[in-house]
Biotite code that builds the C-alpha atoms (Angstrom):
import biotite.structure as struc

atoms = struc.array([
    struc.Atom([8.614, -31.009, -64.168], chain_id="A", res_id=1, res_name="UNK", atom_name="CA", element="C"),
    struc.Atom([11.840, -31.641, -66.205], chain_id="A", res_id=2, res_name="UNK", atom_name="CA", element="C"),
    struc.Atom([9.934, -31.864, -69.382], chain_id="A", res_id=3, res_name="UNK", atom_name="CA", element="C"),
    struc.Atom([7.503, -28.237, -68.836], chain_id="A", res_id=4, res_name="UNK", atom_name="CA", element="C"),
    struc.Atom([11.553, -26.710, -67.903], chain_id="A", res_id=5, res_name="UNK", atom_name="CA", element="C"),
    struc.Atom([12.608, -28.113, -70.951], chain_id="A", res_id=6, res_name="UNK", atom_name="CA", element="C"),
    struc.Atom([9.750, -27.067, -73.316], chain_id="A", res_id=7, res_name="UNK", atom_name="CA", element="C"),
    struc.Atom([10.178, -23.762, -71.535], chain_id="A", res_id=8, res_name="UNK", atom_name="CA", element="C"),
    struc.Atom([13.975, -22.817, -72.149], chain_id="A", res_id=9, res_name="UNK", atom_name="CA", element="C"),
    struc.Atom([13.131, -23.991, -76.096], chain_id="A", res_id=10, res_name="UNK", atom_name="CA", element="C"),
    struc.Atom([10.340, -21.500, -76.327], chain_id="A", res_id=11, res_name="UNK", atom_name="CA", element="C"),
    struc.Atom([12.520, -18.877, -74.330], chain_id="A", res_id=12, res_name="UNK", atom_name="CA", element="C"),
    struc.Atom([15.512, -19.197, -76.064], chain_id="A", res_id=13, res_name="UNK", atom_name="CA", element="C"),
    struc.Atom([15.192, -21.000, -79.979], chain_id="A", res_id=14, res_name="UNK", atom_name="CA", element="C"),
    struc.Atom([11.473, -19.241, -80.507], chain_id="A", res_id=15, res_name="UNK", atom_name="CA", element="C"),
    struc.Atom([13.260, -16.894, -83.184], chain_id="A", res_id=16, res_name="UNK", atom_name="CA", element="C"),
    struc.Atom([14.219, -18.856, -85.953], chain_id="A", res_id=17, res_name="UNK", atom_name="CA", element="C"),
    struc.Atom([15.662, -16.470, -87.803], chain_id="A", res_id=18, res_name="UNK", atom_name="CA", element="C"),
    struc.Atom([19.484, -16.420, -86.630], chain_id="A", res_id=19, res_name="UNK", atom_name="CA", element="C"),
    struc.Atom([21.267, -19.311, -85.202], chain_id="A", res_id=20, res_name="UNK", atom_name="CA", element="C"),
    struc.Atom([19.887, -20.191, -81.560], chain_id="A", res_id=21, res_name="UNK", atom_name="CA", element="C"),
    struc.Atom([22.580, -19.151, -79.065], chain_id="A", res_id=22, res_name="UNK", atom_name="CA", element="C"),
    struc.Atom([22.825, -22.592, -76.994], chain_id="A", res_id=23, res_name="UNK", atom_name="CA", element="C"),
    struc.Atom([24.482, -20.957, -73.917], chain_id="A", res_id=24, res_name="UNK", atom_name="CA", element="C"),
    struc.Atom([22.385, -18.065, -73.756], chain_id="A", res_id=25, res_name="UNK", atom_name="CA", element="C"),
    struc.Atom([21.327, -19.343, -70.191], chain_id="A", res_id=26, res_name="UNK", atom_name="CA", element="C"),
    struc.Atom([25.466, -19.411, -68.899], chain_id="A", res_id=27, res_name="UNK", atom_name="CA", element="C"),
    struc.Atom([26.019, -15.636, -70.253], chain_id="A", res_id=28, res_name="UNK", atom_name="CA", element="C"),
    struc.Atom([23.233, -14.469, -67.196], chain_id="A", res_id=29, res_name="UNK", atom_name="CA", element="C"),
    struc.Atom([23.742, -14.402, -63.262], chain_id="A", res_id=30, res_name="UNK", atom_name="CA", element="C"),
    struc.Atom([22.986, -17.414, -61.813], chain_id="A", res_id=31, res_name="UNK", atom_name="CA", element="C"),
    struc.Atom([20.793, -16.923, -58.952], chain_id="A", res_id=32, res_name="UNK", atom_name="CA", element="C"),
    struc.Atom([21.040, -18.175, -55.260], chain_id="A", res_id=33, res_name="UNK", atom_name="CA", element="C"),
    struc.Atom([18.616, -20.248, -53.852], chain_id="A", res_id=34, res_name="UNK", atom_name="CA", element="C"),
    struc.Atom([15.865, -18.017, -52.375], chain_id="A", res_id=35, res_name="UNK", atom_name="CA", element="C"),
    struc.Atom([15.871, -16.327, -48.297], chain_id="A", res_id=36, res_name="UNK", atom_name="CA", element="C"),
    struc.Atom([12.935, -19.331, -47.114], chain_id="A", res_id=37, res_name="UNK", atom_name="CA", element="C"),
    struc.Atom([14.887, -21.989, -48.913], chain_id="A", res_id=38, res_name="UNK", atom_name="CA", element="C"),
    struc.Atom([18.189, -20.389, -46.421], chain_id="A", res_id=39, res_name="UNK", atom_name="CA", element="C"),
    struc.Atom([16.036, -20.858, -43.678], chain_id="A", res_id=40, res_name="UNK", atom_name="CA", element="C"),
    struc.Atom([14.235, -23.644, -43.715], chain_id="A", res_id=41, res_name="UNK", atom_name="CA", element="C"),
    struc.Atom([11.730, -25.328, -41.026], chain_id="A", res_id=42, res_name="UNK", atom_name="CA", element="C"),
    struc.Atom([12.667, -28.380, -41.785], chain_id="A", res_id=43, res_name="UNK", atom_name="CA", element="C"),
    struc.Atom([16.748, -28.334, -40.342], chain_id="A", res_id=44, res_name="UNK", atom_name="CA", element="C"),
    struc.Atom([17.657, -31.451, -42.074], chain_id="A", res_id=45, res_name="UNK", atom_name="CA", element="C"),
    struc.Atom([17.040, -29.111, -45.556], chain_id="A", res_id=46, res_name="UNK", atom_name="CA", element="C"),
    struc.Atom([19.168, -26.312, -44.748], chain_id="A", res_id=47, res_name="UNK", atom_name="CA", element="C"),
    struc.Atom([21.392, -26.038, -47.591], chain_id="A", res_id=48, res_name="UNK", atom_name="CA", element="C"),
    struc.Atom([25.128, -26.112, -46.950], chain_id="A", res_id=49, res_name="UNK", atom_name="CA", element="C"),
    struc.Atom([28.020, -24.326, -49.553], chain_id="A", res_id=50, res_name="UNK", atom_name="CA", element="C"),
    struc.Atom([30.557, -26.792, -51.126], chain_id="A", res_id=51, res_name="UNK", atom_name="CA", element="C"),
    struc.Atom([33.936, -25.844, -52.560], chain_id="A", res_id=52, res_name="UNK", atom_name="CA", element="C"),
    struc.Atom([33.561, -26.436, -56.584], chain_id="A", res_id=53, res_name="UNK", atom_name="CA", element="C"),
    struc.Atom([36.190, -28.800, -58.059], chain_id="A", res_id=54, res_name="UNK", atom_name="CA", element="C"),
    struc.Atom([37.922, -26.005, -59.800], chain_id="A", res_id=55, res_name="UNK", atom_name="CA", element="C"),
    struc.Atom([38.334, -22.668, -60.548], chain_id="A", res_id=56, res_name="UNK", atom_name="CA", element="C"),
    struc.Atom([35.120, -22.081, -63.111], chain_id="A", res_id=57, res_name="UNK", atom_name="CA", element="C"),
    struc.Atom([33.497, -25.456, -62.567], chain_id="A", res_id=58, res_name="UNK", atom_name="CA", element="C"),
    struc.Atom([30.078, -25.094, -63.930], chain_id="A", res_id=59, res_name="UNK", atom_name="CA", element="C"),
    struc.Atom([28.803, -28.738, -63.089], chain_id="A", res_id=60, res_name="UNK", atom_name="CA", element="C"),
    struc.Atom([29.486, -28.723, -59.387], chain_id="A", res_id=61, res_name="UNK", atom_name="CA", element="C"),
    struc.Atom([26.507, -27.042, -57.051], chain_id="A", res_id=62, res_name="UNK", atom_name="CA", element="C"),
    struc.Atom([27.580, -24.682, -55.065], chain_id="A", res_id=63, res_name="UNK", atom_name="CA", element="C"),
    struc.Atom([24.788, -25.357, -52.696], chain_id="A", res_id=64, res_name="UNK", atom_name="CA", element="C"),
    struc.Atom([23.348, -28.345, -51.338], chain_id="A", res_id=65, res_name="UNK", atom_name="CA", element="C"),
    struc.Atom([20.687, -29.851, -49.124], chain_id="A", res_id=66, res_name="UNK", atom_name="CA", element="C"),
    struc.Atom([19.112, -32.857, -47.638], chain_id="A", res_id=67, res_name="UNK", atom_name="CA", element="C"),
    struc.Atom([20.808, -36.303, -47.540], chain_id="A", res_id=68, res_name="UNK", atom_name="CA", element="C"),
    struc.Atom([21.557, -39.989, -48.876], chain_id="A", res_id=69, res_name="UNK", atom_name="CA", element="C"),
    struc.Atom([18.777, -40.596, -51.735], chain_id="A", res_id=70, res_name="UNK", atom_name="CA", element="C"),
    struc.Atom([16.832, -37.187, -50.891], chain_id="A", res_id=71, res_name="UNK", atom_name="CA", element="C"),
    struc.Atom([20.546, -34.936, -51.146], chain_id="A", res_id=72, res_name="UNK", atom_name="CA", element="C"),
    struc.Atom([19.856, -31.911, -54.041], chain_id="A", res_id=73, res_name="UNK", atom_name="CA", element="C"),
    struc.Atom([21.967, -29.490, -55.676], chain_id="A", res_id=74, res_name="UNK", atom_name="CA", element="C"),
    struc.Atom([20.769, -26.087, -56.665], chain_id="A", res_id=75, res_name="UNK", atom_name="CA", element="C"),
    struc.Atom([20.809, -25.371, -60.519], chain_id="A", res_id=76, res_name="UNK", atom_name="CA", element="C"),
    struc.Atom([20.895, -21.246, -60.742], chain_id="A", res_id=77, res_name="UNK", atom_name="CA", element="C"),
    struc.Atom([21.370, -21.646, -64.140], chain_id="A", res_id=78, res_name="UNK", atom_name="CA", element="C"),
    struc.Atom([17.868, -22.372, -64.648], chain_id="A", res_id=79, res_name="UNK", atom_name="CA", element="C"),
    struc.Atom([15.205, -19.335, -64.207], chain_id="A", res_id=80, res_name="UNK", atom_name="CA", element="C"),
    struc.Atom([13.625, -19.470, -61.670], chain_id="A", res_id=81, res_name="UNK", atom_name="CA", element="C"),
    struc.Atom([16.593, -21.613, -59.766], chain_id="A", res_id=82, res_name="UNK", atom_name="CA", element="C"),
    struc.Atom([15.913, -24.789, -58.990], chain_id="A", res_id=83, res_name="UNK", atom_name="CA", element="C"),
    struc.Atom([16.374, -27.817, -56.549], chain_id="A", res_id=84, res_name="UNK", atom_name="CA", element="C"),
    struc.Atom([17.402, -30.739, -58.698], chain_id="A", res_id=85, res_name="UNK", atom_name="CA", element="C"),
    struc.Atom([17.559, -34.411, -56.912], chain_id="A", res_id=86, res_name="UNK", atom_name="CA", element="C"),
    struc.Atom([21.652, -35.858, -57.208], chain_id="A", res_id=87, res_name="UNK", atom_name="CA", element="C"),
    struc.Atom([21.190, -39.795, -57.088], chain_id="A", res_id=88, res_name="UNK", atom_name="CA", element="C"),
    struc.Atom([18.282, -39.944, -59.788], chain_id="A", res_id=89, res_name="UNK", atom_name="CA", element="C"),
    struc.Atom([20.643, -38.292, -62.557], chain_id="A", res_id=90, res_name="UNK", atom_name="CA", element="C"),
    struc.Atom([18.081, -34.988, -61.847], chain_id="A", res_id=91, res_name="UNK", atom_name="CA", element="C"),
    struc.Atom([20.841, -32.460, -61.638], chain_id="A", res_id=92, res_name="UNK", atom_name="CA", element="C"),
    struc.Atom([22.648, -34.370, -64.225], chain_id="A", res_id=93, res_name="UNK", atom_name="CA", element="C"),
    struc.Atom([20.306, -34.342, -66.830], chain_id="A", res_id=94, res_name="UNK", atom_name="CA", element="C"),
    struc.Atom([19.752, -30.708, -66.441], chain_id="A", res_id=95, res_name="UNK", atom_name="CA", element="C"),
    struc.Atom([23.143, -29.280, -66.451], chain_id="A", res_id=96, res_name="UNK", atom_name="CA", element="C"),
    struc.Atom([24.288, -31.914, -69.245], chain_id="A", res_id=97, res_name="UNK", atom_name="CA", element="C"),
    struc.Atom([20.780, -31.726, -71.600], chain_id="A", res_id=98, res_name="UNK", atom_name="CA", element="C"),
    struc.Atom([19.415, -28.447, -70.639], chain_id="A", res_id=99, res_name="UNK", atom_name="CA", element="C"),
    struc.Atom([22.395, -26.400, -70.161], chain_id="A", res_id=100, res_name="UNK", atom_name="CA", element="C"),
    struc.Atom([24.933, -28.365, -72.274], chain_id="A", res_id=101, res_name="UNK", atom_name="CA", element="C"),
    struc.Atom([27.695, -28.685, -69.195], chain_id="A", res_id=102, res_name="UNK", atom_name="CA", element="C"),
    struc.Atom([29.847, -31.801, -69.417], chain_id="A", res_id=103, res_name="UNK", atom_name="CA", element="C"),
    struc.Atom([29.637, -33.466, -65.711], chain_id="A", res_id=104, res_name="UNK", atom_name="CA", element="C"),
    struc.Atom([33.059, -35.018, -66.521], chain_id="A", res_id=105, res_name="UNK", atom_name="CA", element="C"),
    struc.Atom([34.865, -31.332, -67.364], chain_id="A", res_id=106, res_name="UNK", atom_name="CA", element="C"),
    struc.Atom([33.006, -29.016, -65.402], chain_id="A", res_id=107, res_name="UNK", atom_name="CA", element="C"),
    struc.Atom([32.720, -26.952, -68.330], chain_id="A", res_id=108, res_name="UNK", atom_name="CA", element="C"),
    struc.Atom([30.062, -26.600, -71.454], chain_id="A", res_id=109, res_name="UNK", atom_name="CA", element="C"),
    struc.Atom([30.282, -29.166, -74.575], chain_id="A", res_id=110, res_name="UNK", atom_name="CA", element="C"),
    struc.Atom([32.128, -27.903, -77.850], chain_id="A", res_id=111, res_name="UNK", atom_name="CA", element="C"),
    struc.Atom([30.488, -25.664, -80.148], chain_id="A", res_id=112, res_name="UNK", atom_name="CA", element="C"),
    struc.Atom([29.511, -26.676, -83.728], chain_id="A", res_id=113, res_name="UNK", atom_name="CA", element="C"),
    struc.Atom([32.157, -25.724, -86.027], chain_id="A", res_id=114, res_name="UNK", atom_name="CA", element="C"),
    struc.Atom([29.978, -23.616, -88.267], chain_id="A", res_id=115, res_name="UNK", atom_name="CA", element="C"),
    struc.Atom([25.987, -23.889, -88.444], chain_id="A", res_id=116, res_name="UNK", atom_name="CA", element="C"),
    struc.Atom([23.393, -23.960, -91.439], chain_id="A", res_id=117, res_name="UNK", atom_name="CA", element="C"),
    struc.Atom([19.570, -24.518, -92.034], chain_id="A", res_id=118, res_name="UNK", atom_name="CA", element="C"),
    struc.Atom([18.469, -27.885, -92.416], chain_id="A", res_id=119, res_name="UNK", atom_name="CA", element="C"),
    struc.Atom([17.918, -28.580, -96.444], chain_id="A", res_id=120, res_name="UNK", atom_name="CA", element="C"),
    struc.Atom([15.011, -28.902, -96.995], chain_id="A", res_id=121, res_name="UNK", atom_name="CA", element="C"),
    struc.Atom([13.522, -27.350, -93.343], chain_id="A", res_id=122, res_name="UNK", atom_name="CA", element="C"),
    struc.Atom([14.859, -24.239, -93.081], chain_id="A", res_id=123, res_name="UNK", atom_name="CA", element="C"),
    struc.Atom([13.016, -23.461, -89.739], chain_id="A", res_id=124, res_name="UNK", atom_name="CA", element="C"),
    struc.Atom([15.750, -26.078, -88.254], chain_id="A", res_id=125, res_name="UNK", atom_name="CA", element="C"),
    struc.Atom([19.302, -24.935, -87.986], chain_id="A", res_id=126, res_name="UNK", atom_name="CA", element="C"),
    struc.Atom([21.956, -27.499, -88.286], chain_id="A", res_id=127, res_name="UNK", atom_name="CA", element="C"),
    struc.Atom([25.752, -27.486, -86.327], chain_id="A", res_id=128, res_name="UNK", atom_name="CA", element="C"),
    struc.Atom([28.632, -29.469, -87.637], chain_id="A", res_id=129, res_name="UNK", atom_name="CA", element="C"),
    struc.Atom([30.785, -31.606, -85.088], chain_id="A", res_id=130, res_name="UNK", atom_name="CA", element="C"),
    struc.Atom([34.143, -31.072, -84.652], chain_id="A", res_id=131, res_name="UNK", atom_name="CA", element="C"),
    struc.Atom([34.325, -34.859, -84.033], chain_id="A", res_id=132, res_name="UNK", atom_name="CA", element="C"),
    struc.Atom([32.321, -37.399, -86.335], chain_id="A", res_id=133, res_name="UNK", atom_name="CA", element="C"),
    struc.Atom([32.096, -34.401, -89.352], chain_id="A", res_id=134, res_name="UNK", atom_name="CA", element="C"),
    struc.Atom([28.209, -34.902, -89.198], chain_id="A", res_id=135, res_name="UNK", atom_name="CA", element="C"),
    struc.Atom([25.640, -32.378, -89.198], chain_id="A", res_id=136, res_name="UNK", atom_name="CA", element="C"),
    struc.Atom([23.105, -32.599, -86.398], chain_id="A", res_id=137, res_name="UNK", atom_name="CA", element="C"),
    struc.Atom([20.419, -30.798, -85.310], chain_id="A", res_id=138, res_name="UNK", atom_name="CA", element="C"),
    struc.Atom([20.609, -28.009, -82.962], chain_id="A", res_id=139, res_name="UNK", atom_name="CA", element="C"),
    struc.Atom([17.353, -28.036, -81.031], chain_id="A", res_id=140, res_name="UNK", atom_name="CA", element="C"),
    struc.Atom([14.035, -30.070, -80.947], chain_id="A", res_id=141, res_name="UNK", atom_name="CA", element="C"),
    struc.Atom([10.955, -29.731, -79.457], chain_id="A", res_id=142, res_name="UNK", atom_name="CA", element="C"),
    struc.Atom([10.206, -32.739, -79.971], chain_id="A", res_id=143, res_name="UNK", atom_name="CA", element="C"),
    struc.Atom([12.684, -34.054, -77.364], chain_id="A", res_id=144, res_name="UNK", atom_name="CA", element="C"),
    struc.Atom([13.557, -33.163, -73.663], chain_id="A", res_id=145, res_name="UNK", atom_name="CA", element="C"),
    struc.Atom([17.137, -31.064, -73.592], chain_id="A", res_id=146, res_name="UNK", atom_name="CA", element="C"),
    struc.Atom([18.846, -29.641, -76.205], chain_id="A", res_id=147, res_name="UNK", atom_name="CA", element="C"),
    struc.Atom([19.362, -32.008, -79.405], chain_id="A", res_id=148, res_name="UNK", atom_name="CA", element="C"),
    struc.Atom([23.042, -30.733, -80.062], chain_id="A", res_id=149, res_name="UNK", atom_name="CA", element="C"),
    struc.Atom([23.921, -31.247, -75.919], chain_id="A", res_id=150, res_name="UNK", atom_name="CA", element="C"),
    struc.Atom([22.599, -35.007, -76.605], chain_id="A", res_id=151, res_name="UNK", atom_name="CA", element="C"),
    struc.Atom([24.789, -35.447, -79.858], chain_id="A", res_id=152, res_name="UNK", atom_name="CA", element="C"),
    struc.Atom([27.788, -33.643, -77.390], chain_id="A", res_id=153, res_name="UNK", atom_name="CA", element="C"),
    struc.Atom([27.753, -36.247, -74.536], chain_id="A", res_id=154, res_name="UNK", atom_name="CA", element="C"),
    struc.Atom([27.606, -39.074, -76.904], chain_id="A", res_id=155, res_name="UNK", atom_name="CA", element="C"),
    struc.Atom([30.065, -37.998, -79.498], chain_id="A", res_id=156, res_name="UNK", atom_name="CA", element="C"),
    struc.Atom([32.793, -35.807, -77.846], chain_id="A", res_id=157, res_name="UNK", atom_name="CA", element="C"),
    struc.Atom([35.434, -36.789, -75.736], chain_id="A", res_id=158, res_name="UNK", atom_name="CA", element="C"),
    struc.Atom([35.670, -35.718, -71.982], chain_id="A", res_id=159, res_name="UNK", atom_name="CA", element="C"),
    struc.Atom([38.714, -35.791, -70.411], chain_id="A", res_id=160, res_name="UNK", atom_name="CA", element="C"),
    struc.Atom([38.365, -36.570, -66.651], chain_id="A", res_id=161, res_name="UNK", atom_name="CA", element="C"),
    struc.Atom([39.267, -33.618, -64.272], chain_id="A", res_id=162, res_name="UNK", atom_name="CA", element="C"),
    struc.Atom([42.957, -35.026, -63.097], chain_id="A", res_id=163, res_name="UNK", atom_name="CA", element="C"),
    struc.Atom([43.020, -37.583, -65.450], chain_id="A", res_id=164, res_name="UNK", atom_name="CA", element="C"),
    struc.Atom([46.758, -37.635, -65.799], chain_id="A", res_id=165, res_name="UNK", atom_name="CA", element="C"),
    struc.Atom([47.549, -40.218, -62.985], chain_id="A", res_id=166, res_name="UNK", atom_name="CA", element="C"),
    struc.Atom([44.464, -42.827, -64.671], chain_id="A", res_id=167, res_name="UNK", atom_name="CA", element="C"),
    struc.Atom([46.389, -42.651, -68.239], chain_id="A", res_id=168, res_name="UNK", atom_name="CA", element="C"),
    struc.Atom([49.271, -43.719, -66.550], chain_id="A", res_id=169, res_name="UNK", atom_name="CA", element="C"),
    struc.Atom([47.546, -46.346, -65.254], chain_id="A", res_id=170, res_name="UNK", atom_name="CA", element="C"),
    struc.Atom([46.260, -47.049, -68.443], chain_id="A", res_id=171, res_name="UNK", atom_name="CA", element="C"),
    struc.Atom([49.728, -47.074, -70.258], chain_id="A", res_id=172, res_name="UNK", atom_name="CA", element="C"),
    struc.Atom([50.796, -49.500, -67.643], chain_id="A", res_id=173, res_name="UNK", atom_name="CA", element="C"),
    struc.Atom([47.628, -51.514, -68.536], chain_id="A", res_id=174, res_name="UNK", atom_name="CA", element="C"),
    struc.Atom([48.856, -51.011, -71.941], chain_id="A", res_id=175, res_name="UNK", atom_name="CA", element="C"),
    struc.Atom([52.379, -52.779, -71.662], chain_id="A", res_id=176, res_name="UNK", atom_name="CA", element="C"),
    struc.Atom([50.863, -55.506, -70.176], chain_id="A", res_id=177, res_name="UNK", atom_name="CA", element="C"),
    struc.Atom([48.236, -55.370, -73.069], chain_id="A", res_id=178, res_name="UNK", atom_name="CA", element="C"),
    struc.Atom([51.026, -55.545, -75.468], chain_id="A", res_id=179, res_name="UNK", atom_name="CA", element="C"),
    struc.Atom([53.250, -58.314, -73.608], chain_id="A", res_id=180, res_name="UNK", atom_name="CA", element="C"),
    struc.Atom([49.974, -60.554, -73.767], chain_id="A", res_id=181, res_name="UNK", atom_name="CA", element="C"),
    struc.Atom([49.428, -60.130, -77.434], chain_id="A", res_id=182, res_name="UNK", atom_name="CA", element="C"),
    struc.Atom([53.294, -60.730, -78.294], chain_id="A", res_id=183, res_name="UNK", atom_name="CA", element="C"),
    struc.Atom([52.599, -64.018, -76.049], chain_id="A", res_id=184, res_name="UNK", atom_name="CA", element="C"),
    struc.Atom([49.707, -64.818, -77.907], chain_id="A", res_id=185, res_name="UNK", atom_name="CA", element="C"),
    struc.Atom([52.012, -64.208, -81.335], chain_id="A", res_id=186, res_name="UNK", atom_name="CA", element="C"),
    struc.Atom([54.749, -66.756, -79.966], chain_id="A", res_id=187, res_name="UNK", atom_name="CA", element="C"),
    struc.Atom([51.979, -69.321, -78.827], chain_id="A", res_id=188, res_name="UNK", atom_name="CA", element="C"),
    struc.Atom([50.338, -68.756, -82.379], chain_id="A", res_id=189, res_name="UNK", atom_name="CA", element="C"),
    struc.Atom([53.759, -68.913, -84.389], chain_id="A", res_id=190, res_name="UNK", atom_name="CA", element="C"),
    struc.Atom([54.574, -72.245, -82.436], chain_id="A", res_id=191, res_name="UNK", atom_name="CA", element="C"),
    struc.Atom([51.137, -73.564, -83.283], chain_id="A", res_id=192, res_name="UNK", atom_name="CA", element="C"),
    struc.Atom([52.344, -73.227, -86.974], chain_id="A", res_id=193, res_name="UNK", atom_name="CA", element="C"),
    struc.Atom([55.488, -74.756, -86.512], chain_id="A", res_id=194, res_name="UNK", atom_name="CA", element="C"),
    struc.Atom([54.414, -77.548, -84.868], chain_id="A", res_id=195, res_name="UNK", atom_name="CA", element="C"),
    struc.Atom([51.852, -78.132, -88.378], chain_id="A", res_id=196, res_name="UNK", atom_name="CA", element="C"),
    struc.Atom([54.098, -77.403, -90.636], chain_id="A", res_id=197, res_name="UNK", atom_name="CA", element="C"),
    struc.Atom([56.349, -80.359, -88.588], chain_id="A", res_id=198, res_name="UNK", atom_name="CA", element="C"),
    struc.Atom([53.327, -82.429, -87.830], chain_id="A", res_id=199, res_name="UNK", atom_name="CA", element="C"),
    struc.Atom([50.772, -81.960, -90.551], chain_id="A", res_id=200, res_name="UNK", atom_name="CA", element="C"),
    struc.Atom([48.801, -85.457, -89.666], chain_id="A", res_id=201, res_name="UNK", atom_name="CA", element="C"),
    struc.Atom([48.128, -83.985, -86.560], chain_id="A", res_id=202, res_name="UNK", atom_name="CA", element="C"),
    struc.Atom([46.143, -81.315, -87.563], chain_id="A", res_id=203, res_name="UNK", atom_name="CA", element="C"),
    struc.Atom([44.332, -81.950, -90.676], chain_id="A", res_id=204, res_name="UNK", atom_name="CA", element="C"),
    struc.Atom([40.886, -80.429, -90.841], chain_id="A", res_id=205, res_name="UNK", atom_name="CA", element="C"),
    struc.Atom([37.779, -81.217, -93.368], chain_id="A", res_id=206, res_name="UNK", atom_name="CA", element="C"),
    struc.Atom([36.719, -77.884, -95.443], chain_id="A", res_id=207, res_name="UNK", atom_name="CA", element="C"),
    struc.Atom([33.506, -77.460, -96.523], chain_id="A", res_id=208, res_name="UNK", atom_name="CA", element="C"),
])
């Protein structure tokens, strides 16, 4: 199912060739609830249930959920028709990170190219520059599932955690220790010499 989607948003939205393909076409549209029989369900153990987002604008976060423990789904309205994706198998993930090009970590979508140009040599393939590693990568493939660029995003860019401030404090703490071990290891190492330059019998080795 993920890979007919997939194929399906390339042909919908990169079948033109001729300009640039516009990567968040699919975020500039309505997304769309989940339908009136999926509201009221037989089944009362899938009737969906609204979440609060994580932020303000959070585009990773489904507003609507259903079922529970391994079975639990989130509703993608992004896609068209909307969609019940499956949480623990990295379902909704891969859609909203490969398909739609939203960062899970951010809540919002992955950086733009800087500029874009056809591929030398295969002009039917248009090219985007990254802010990041300076390389030129293909925008879309349909040769692969998701969007080639979204792929390059998650790999290459740098997410910053939603309330990451308190971890990088953390992490400086970790750091001072980091650095007290390695000016440790710089006395231990600097006594090593000493103790050769004092004791040079001692620590004679063969080279070969």
């Amino acid at each position: 199912m993920l890979q007919s989607n997939a194929a399906e948003h390339y042909r919908s939205h990169y079948a033109d060739q001729s300009d640039p393909p516009d990567l968040y076409a699919s975020l500039a549209e309505d997304q769309v609830p989940p339908p009136p029989e999926d509201m009221n369900p037989s089944d009362p153990e899938l009737m969906p249930h609204e979440q609060d987002l994580r932020f303000d604008g959070d585009l990773y976060t489904p507003k609507w959920v259903r079922g529970h423990g391994n079975k639990r789904e989130g509703w993608c309205g992004i896609c068209k028709p909307g969609r019940w994706l499956v949480l623990k198998n990295s379902a909704f993930w891969y859609d909203k990170s490969f398909t739609h090009g939203i960062s899970a970590a951010t809540g919002q979508r992955f950086v733009e190219p800087k500029s874009v140009r056809r591929m030398e040599g295969n002009p039917d393939v248009w090219e985007g520059l990254c802010h990041s590693c300076s390389e030129w990568v293909a925008l879309v493939s349909n040769k692969k599932k998701g969007t080639t660029w979204f792929r390059h995003a998650y790999k290459c860019h740098t997410h910053p955690k939603i309330k990451d401030a308190p971890k990088r404090r953390r992490e400086s703490s970790q750091g001072k220790v980091a650095a007290a071990a390695a000016a440790r290891a710089r006395l231990d190492a600097a006594a090593v010499v000493d103790s050769q330059q004092q004791h040079p019998q001692l620590h004679h080795h063969h080279h070969y």
